[in-house]
C-alpha positions in Angstrom: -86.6 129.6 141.7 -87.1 132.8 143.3 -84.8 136.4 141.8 -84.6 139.7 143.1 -83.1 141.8 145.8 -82.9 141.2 149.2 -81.3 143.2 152.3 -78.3 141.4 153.2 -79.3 140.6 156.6 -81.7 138.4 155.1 -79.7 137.0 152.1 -78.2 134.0 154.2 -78.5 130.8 152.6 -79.2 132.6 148.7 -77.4 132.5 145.7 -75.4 135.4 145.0 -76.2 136.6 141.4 -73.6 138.9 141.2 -69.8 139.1 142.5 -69.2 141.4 145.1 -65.9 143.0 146.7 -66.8 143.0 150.7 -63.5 144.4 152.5 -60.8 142.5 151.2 -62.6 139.4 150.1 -64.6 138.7 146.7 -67.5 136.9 147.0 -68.3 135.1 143.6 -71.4 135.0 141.6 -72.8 131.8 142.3 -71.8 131.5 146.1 -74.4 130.5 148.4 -74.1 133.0 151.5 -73.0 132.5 154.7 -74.0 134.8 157.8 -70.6 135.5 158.2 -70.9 136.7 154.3 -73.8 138.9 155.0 -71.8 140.6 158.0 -68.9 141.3 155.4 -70.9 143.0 153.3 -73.0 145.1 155.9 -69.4 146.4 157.0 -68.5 147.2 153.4 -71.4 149.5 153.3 -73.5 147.3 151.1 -77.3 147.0 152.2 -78.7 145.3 149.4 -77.6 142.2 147.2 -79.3 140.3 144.0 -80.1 136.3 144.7 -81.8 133.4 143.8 -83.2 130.9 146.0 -84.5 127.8 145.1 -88.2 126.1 145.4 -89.5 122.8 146.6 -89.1 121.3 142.6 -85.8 123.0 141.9 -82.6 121.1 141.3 -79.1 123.4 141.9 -77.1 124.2 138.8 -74.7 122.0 139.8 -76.6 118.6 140.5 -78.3 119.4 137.1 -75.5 119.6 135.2 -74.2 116.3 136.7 -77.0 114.2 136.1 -77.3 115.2 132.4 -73.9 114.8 132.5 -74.0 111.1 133.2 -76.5 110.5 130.9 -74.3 112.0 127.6 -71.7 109.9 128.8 -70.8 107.2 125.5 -67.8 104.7 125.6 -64.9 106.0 125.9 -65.6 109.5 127.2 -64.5 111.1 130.8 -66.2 114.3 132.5 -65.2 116.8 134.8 -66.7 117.4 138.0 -69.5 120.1 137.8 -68.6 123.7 138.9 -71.0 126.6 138.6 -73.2 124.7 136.2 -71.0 122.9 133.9 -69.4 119.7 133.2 -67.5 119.2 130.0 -66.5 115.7 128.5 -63.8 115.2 126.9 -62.3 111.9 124.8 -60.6 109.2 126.4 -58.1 108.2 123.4 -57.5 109.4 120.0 -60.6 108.2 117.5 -63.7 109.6 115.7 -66.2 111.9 117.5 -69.6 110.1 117.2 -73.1 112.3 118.0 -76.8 111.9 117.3 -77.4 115.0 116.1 -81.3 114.6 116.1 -81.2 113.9 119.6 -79.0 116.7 120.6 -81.0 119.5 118.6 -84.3 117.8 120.5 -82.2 118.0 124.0 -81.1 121.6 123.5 -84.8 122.7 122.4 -86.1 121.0 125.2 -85.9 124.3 127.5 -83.4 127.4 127.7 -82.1 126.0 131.1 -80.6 123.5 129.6 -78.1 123.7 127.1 -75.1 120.9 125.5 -72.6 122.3 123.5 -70.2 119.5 120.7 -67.6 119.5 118.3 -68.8 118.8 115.1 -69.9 115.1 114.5 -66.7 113.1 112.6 -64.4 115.1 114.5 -61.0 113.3 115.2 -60.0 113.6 119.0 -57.3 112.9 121.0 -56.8 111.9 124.5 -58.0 114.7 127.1 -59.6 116.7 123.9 -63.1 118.6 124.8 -65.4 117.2 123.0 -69.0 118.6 124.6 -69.7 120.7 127.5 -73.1 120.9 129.6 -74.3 123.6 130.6 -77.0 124.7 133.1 -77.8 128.6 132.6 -79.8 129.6 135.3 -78.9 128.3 139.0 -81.4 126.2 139.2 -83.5 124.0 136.9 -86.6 122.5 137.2 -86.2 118.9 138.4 -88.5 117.4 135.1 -87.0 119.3 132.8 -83.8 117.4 134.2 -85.7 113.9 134.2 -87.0 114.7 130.4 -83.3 115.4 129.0 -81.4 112.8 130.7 -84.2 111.1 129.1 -83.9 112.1 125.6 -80.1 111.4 126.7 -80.0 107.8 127.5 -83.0 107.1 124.7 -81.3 104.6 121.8 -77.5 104.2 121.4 -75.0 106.7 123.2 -75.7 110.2 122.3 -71.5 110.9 122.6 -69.3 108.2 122.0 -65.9 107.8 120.5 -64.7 105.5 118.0 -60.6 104.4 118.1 -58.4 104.2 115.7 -57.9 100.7 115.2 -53.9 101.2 113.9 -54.2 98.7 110.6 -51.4 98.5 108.2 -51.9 100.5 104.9 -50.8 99.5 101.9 -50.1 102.0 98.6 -49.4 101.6 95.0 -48.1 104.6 92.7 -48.1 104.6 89.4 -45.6 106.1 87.1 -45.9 106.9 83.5 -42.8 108.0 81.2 -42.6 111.8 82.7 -43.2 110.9 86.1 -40.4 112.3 88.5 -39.3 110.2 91.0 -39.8 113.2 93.7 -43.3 113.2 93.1 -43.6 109.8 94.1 -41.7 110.2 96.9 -43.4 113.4 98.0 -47.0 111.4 98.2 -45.4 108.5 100.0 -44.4 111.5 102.9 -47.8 113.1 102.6 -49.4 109.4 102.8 -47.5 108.7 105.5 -48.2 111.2 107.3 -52.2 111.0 106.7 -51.8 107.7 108.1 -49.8 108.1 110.9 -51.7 110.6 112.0 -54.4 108.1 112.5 -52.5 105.5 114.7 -51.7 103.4 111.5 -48.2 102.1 110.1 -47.7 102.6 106.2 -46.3 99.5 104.4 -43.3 99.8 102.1 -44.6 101.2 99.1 -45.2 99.1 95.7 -44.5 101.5 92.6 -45.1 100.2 88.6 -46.3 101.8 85.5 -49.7 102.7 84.6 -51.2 99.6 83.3 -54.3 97.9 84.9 -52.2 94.2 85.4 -49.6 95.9 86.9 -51.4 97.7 89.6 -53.8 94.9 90.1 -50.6 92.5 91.0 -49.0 95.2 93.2 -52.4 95.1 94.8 -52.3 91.3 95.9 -48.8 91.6 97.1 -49.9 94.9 99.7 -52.8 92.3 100.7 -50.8 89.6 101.1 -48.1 91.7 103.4 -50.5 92.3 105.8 -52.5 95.5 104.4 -55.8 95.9 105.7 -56.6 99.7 103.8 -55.3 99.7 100.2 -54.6 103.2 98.4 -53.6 104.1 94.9 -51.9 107.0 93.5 -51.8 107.0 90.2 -50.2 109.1 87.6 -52.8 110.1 86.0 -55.9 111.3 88.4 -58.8 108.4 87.2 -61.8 110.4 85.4 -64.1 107.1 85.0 -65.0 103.5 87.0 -63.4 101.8 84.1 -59.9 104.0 84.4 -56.9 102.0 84.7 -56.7 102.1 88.6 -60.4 101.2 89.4 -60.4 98.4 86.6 -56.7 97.4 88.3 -59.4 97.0 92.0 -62.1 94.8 89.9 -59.1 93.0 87.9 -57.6 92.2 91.7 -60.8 90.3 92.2 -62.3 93.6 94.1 -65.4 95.6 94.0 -66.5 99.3 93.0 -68.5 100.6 95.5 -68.6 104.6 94.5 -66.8 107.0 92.2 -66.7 110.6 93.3 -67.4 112.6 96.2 -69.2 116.5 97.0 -66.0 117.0 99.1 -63.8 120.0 96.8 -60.2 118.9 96.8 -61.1 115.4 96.9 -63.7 114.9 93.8 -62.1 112.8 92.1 -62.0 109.7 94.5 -63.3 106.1 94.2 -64.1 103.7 96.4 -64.3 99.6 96.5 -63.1 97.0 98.6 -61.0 93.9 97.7 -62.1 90.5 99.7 -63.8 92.8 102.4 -60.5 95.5 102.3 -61.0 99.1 101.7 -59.5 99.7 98.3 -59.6 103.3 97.8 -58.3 104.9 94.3 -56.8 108.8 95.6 -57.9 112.0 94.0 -55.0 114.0 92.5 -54.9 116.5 95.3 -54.0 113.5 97.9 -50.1 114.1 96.7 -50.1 117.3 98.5 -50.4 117.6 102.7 -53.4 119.8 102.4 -57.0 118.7 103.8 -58.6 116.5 101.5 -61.8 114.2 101.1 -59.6 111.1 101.2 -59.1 111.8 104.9 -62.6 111.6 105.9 -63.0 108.3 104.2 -59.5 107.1 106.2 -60.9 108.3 109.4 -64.1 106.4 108.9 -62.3 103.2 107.6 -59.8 103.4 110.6 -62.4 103.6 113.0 -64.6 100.6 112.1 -67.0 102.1 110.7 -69.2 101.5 107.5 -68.5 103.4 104.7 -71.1 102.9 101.5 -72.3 104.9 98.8 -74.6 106.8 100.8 -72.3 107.7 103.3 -69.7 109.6 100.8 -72.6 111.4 99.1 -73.7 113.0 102.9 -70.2 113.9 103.0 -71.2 117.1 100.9 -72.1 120.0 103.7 -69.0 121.0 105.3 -67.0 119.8 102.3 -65.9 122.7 100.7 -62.6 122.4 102.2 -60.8 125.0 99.7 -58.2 127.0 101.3 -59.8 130.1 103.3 -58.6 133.1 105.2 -60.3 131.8 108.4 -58.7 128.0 108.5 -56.1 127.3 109.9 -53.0 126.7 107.9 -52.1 123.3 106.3 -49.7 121.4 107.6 -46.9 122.0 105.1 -46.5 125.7 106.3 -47.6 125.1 110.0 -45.3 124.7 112.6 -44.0 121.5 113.7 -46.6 121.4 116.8 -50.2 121.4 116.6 -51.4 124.5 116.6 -54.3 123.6 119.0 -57.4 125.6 119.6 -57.7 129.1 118.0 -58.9 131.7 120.1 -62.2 133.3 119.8 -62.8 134.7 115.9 -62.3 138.4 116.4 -59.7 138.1 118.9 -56.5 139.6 118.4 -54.0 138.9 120.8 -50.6 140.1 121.5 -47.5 138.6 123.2 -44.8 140.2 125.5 -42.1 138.2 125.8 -40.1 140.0 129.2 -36.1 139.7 128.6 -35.1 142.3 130.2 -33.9 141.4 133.7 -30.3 141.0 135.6 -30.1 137.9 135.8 -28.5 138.3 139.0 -29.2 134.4 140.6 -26.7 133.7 137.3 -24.4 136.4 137.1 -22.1 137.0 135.9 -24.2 135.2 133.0 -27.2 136.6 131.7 -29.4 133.1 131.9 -31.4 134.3 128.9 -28.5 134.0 126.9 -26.9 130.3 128.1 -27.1 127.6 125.3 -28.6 124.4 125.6 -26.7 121.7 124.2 -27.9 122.1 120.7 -26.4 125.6 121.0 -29.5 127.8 121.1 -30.2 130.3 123.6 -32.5 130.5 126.1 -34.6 133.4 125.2 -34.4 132.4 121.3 -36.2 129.3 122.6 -39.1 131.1 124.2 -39.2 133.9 121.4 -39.5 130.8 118.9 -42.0 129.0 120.9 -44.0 132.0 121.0 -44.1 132.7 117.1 -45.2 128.9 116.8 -48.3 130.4 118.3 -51.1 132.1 117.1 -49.8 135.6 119.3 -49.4 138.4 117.1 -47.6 141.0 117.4 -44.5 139.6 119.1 -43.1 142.0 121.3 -39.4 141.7 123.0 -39.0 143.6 126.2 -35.2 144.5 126.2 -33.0 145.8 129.4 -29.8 144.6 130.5 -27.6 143.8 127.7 -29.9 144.7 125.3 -27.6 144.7 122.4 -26.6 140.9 123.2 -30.4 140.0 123.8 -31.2 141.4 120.1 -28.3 139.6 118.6 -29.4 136.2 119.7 -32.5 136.6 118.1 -31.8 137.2 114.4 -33.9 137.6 111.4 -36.9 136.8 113.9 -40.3 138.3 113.3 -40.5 140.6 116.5 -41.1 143.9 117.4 -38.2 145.5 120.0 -38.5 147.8 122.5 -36.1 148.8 125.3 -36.7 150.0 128.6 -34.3 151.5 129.9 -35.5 151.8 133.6 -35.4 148.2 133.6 -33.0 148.3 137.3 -36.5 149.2 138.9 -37.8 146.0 138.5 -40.7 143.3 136.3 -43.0 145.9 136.7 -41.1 148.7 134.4 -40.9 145.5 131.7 -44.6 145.3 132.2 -45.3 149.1 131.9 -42.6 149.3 128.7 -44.4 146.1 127.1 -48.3 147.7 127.6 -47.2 150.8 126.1 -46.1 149.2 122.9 -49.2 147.3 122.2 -51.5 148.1 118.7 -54.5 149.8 119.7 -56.6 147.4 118.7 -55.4 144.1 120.6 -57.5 142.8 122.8 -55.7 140.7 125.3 -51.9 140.2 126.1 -50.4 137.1 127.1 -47.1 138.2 129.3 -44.1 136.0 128.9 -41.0 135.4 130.7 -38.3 135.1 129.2 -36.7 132.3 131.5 -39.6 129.5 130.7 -38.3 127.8 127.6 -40.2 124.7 128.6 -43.7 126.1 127.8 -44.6 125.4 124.2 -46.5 126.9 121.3 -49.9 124.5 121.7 -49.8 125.6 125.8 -50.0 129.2 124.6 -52.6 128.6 121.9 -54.9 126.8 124.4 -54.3 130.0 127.1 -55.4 131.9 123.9 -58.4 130.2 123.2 -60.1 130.2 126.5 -59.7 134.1 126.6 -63.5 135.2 126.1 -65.0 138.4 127.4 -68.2 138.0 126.8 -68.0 134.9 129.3 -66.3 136.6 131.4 -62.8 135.3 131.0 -60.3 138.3 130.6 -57.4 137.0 132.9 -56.0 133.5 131.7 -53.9 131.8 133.5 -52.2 127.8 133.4 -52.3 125.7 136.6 -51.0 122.5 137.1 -52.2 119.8 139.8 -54.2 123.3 140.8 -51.0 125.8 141.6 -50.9 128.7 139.3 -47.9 129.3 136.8 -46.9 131.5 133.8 -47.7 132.9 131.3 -50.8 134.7 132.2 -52.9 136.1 129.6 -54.9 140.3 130.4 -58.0 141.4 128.7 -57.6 145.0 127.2 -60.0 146.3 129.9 -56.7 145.4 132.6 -54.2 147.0 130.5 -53.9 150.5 132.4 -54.0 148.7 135.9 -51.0 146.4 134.6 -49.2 149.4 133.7 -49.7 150.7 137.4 -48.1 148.6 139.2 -44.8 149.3 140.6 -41.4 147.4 142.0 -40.0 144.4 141.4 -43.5 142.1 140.9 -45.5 141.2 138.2 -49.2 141.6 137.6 -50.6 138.6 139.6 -51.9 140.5 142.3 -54.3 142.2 140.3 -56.0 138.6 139.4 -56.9 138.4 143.2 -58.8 141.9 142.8 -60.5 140.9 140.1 -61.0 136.8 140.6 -65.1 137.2 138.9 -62.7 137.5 135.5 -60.1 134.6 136.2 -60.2 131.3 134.5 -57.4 129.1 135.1 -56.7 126.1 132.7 -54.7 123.5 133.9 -51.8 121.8 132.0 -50.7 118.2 131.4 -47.2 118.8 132.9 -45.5 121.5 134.8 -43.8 123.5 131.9 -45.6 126.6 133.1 -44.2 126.2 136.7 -40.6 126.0 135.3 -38.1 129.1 135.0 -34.3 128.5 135.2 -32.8 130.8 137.4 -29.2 128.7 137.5 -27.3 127.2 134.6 -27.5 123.7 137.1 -31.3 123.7 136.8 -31.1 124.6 133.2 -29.2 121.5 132.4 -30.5 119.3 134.8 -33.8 119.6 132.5 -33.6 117.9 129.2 -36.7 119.3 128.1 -34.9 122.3 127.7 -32.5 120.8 125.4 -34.7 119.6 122.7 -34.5 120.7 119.6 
C-alpha cells in the first residue's frame, strides 16, 4: 500500500486518509474518491489530499476484516457486517464466553495490521452481547498476513465459542444450629436464588435441618431424588476441613470429595465433590450475601457443561481477588434494579441534562411532563429516575414553564436544578442554560428530553460507554432499524457550539457538521424514538406505565 499526498486531480480512485469538509459535504476518512469528489474539493479551495492506494498483493480493510472474521467464528456466535475495517461478534444466547488464549496472543502478534480484541475468557454473555471485535488498522493488509491469521484462526477447536446454560434444577440444603435466625436462612435462599436464576436455572424448594452429617446427607438424597442436577449446601457453620460436617454429609450420601478450597478471595472456603456424577458443592460463608463470589464461577462452569476438577479451581487464582474495589461496579444489593450495562471509558466523567422546561403546548392546558401513568408517577420523575439508574453524574434538571410544579414532582431526588428563564425562546435556551451548568471537568453530556420516559437506564449506560475520544467518538447517538433518536451524547470539545445555537431546535444539526466524530449505536426497540406529545399516546403505551 502506497501513503502520501497527492493533488486532488489525481486522487480519484484513493483512499481518503483524512475527513475533509468540501462545500457542504464531508467526505469521510476511509472513502474511496470519486471524480466528482475531487471536483468538490478543488472548488473548496483544497489542492492537496492525504491517501492510500493499494498494490497488486493488498487486500482492502474491509475484505480483511471479513475473512478473519469468518474464521473466529465458534458455535453460537453472530458478526456484523465489516465497516471501515471492523467486524465485531457478538453471542448468540446467554452462556459462558470460551477463547484460546494462546492462539489469540499468537494471532495478534502475528503483525500490527491485524488486531482481535475479547472479553475476558469465562465471561458470561447474553444474547446480542459483544464478545470480540476485529480490527484491521491500516486500509489495507497484506493478503498472507490475512491467509496466516485466518490460519492460526481455524487451527484446532474454535478460537470463540460460547457455551449455554443448560437451565438444570438446583437443589440446596441449610443448616441451622440453636442461634440460627430463621432470616438468615431465608436471606441465602433469595441470594441463591438469584445466583441461579441468573444462570437460566430453577431453584428447587429448599431442604433445611440441623447441623449433623446424617441429617444433611438424607436432605441430600431427597434434592437428588426431586430432580436436582447441582447440589449446594449452606451450612451454619462455614466448613474449615474435608471431614467437616457438610463434606462428610457429601461422602456419607454416597458422594465424592473432589477439592477443598479455592485462590478466589470471598469464596476460600469452598469444596467441591459430586454425588453419582452431580455437582455437590459445599458454599463458602460469603455465598449468604448477593456479592460476587467464587461459588459463581464454579456455577457458571457446571451450568455450562463443562468440567470442573481440581486443577481447574486452583487456575481460578488470577483474577480472583474479587474484594470490593473503588473501580467495580457495585454489587447487586445496592444496584439498581436494571443491569447497569457497560461502563463507559475509565476516566470518563459524564454528565446528564435532563430538558423539562418546555410548554407543553401539543398538551395544554396540561404540562405532559407532569401527567401520571397509571401507577401515579409523573412523567418527568420517570425519566429523571431512569437517568439516576445510570451511571450519569451530575444530574442536571433544566426547569422553565411551571418550574415550581416540575421541582415538586421530583422530591428528595439527587439532582442539581437550574432554571432558565428565557425558556419561551425555545430547546435551544434549555441547551445553552444546561451547558452552562456543567462541572468543569465533565467530559461529555448526554442531553435528555424530558418527554421520553420509555428509554431506560442500561440504553443510557451503553450510549455512555461507546463515548471515546481518542477513537474518535465524541457525539453518541441511538438509532433504531438505522433512524436516529434521542438522547444524544456531546464530547466537551462540542460544548461551546451547543451553546450557540439558537431557536426552537436542538443540537442535531451540528452532528451533520461534524459526522468524522459521530457513532451511532443502534437499540433493540424503539424507546429512543418515542416522546409523548398527547396524553392519548401516553396511554396508548404500556411501557410507559411500568413500574
Amino acid at each position: 500500500m502506497t501513503f502520501g499526498e497527492e493533488a486532488v486531480e489525481d486522487a480519484a480512485g484513493a483512499i481518503l486518509a483524512h475527513s475533509v469538509k468540501a462545500g457542504g459535504r464531508m467526505l469521510k476518512k476511509g472513502r474511496v474518491l470519486t471524480r466528482e469528489d475531487a471536483l468538490a474539493l478543488a472548488s473548496a479551495g483544497i489542492a492537496r489530499v492525504i491517501v492510500a492506494r493499494l498494490e497488486t498483493d493488498d487486500v482492502a480493510e474491509d475484505e480483511a476484516a471479513d475473512r478473519l472474521a469468518d474464521a473466529c467464528l465458534g458455535p453460537l456466535l453472530a458478526r456484523t457486517r465489516a465497516a471501515t475495517g471492523r467486524v465485531n461478534l457478538s453471542a448468540g444466547t446467554h452462556g459462558l464466553l470460551l477463547l484460546d488464549r494462546a492462539r489469540i496472543e499468537r494471532l495478534n502478534r502475528l503483525d500490527e495490521a491485524v488486531t482481535l480484541a475479547t472479553l475476558p475468557p469465562w465471561s458470561v454473555v447474553q444474547p446480542r452481547d459483544m464478545v470480540a471485535t476485529v480490527k484491521i488498522i491500516p486500509f489495507a493488509v497484506d493478503r498472507r498476513i490475512v491467509a496466516a491469521a485466518a490460519a492460526i484462526a481455524r487451527q484446532g477447536g474454535p478460537l470463540l465459542e460460547v457455551r449455554p446454560f443448560t437451565g438444570r434444577e438446583v437443589g440446596l440444603v441449610l443448616t441451622r444450629l440453636a442461634a440460627t435466625k430463621e432470616s438468615v436462612l431465608d436471606g441465602t435462599v433469595e441470594a441463591t436464588r438469584d445466583r441461579v436464576v441468573a444462570l437460566g436455572a430453577e431453584l428447587l424448594p429448599e431442604e433445611r435441618c440441623n447441623h449433623d452429617t446424617a441429617e444433611v446427607a438424607a436432605a441430600l438424597k431427597r434434592l437428588k431424588d426431586a430432580g436436582a442436577r447441582i447440589l449446594l449446601i449452606a451450612g451454619a457453620s462455614a466448613v474449615v476441613d474435608r471431614r467437616d460436617v457438610c463434606p462428610a454429609a457429601i461422602l456419607r450420601a454416597g458422594g465424592t470429595i473432589h477439592h477443598f478450597g479455592m485462590p478466589v478471595d470471598p469464596g476460600n472456603l469452598l469444596c467441591f465433590g459430586a454425588i453419582d456424577g452431580i455437582p455437590a458443592v459445599v458454599l463458602p460463608g460469603g455465598a449468604r450475601r448477593p456479592k460476587l463470589n467464587g461459588v459463581e464461577w464454579v456455577l457458571q462452569r457446571r451450568m455450562a457443561d463443562l468440567p470442573l476438577g481440581a486443577r481447574d479451581i486452583m487456575d481460578m487464582g488470577v483474577g480472583g481477588l474479587l474484594k470490593e474495589i473503588e473501580l467495580r461496579p457495585l454489587p447487586r444489593a445496592r444496584a439498581p434494579d436494571e443491569d447497569q450495562g457497560p461502563a463507559p471509558k475509565r476516566g470518563s466523567r459524564i454528565a446528564a441534562l435532563v430538558l423539562a422546561a418546555g410548554r407543553s403546548r401539543r398538551m395544554a392546558p396540561l404540562n405532559k411532563l407532569l401527567v401520571k401513568d397509571r401507577t401515579g408517577k409523573t412523567m418527568i420523575a420517570r425519566v429523571v429516575d431512569n437517568v439516576l439508574a445510570s451511571r450519569a453524574r451530575p444530574v442536571i434538571v433544566v426547569t422553565g414553564h411551571e418550574a415550581e410544579a416540575v421541582r415538586a414532582a421530583l422530591p428528595g431526588r439527587e439532582v442539581v436544578f437550574v432554571h432558565n428563564p428565557d425558556y419561551a425562546q425555545g430547546l435551544s435556551s434549555s441547551l445553552r442554560a444546561g451547558v452552562d451548568a456543567l462541572p468543569p471537568d465533565v467530559d461529555a453530556a448526554l442531553v435528555c428530553l424530558g418527554d421520553m420516559p420509555l428509554v431506560t437506564a442500561p440504553m443510557l449506560d451503553r450510549l455512555m460507554a461507546a463515548f471515546d475520544p481518542d477513537e474518535g467518538r465524541e457525539i453518541v447517538m441511538p438509532t433504531f432499524r438505522g433512524k436516529q433518536g434521542n438522547p444524544m451524547l456531546w464530547g466537551r470539545r462540542f460544548f461551546a457550539a451547543v451553546r450557540g445555537v439558537t431557536g426552537d431546535v436542538g443540537a442535531r444539526h451540528l452532528a451533520g457538521e461534524h459526522a468524522e466524530a459521530v457513532h451511532e449505536v443502534e437499540m433493540a426497540d424503539d424507546a429512543v424514538m418515542r416522546d409523548f406529545d398527547t396524553t392519548e399516546a401516553l396511554a396508548g403505551d404500556p411501557r410507559a406505565a411500568k413500574g
